[in-house]
Structure formats: C-alpha cells, structure tokens
C-alpha positions as CSV (number, residue, x, y, z in Angstrom):
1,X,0.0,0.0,0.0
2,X,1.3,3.2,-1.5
3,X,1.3,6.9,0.8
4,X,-0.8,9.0,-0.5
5,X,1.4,12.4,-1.9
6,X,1.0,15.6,0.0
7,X,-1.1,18.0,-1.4
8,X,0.5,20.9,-3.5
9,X,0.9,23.9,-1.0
10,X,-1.5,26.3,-2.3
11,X,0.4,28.8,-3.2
12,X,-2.9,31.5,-2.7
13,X,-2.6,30.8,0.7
14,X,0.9,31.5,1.0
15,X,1.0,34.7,-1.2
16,X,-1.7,36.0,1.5
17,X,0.1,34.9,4.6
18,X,3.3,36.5,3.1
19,X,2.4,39.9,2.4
20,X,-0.1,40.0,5.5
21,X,3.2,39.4,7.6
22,X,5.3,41.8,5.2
23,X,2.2,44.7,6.3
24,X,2.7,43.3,9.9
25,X,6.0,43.7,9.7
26,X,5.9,47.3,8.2
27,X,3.5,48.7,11.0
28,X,6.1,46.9,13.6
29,X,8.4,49.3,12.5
30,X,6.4,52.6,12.3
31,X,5.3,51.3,15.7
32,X,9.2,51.1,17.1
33,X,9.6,54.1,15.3
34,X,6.7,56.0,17.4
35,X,7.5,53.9,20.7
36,X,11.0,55.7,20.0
37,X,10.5,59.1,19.6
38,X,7.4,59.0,22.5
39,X,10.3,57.5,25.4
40,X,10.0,60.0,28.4
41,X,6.1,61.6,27.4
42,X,3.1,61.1,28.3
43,X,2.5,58.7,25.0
44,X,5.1,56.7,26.4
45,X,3.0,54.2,27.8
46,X,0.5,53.7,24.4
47,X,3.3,53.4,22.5
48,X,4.8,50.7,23.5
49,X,1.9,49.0,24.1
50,X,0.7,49.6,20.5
51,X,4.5,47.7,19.6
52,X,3.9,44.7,22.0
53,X,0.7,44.1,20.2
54,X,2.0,44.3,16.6
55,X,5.0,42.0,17.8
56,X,2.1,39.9,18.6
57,X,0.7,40.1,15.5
58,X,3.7,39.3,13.6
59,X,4.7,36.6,15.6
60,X,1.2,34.7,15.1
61,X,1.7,35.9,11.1
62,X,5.3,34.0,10.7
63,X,3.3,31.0,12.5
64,X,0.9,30.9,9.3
65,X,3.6,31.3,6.8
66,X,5.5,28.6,8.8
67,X,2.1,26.3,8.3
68,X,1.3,27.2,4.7
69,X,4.7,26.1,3.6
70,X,3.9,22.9,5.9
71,X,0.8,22.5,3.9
72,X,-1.3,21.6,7.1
C-alpha cells in the first residue's frame, strides 16, 4: 500500500500569509519608530503597548507562513 502524496501547497494561501506578515512587519516598524520618539512623554505608555501588540501580531503571522509552507 502506497502513501498517498502531500497535497501541493497552495500557493494562494501562501501569497496572503506572506504579504499579510510583510504589512505586519511594516507597522512593527512605524510602531518602534513612534515607541522611539514617545520614550519619556506622556504617550510613552500607548506606545509601547501599540509595539507589543503588533509583535504579537507578527509573531502569530510568521506561525501561518511557517504552516502554509507545511501545507497543514
């Protein structure tokens, strides 16, 4: 009895995942670029927690590109 073969990755899915964490990514860095500028005022605070939320974000976005590639 053969395996059946992996299905083909589609390759939709992993166009999307890729530039959804490519737009993550970007406002990670507008984010760190605000968090920066905003150390030591009173949008400290915001800031930063805007950043920790995007790092979130991209974090849980490499996870799908990780499990389109995987194909599960």
């Amino acid at each position: 009895m053969r395996v059946p073969p992996m299905p083909d990755r589609d390759d939709d899915a992993r166009a999307a995942a890729d530039e959804r964490l490519r737009e993550a990514r970007d406002r990670q860095r507008g984010l760190a670029e605000r968090a920066e500028a905003a150390a030591g005022t009173s949008d400290e605070e915001r800031a930063a927690a805007a950043l920790e939320q995007v790092r979130h974000e991209v974090a849980a976005r490499e996870a799908w590109v990780v499990w389109t590639e995987r194909g599960l």
